[in-house]
C-alpha positions in Angstrom: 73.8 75.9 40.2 77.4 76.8 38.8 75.6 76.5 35.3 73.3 79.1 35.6 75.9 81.5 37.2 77.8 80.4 34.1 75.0 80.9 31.7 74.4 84.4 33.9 78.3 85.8 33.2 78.4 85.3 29.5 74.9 86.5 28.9 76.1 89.9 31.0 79.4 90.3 28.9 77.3 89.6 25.5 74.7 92.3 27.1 77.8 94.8 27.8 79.3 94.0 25.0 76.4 95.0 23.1 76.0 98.3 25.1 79.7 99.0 24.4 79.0 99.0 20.3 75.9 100.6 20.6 77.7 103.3 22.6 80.2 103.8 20.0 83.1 102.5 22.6 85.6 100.0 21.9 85.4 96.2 22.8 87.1 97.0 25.6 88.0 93.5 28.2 86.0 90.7 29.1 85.9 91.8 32.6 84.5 95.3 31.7 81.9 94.0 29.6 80.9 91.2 31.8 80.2 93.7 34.9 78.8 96.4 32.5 75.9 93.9 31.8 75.4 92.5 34.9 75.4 96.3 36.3 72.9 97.0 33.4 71.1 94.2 33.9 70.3 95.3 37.8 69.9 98.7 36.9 67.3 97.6 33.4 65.7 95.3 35.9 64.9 97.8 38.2 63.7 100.4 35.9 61.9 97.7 34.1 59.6 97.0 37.0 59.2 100.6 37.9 57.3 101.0 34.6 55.9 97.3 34.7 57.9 96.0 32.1 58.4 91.9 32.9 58.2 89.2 30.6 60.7 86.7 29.3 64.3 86.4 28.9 64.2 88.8 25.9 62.6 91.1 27.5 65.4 90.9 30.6 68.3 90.9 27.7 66.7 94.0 25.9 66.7 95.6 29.6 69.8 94.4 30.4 71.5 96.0 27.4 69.4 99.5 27.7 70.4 99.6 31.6 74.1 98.9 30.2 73.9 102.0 27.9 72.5 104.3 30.5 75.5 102.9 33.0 78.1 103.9 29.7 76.6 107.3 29.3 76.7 107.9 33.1 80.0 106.7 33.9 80.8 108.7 30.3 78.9 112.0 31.7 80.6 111.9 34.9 84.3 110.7 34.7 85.1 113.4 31.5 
C-alpha cells in the first residue's frame, strides 16, 4: 500500500517535471512538480476517458504529462 502511493508521488513529480520543461518553465521544487503531475494526471485522466483514451501505464504517463501542460498554461493564462 505505502509502495504504490510511493511509486504514485515520484511518477507525478517526474510527470510535472516533464510538463515544467516542456513548458519552457524552470525546475521549479519537488513539491510543485509532484502536485503539478498528480493535478495533471487527474485532469489527463479525465480528458482521456472523455475521448476514450485508456490503455496502459504509458498511455496514463503520456496523459499525465499533457493534463500537466494544460494545468501550466492555465494557471500561466490566468495568474499574469
Amino acid at each position: 500500500m505505502i509502495w504504490k502511493l510511493l511509486i504514485e508521488l515520484v511518477i507525478g513529480g517526474l510527470c510535472g517535471f516533464a510538463a515544467n520543461k516542456l513548458m519552457g518553465g524552470d525546475s521549479g521544487s519537488i513539491l510543485k512538480n509532484v502536485i503539478l503531475g498528480l493535478v495533471g494526471g487527474l485532469v489527463g485522466g479525465f480528458l482521456g476517458n472523455l475521448i476514450g483514451l485508456g490503455g496502459g501505464w504509458i498511455t496514463g504517463i503520456l496523459l499525465s504529462i499533457g493534463g500537466a501542460c494544460l494545468v501550466v498554461w492555465l494557471v500561466r493564462k490566468f495568474l499574469k
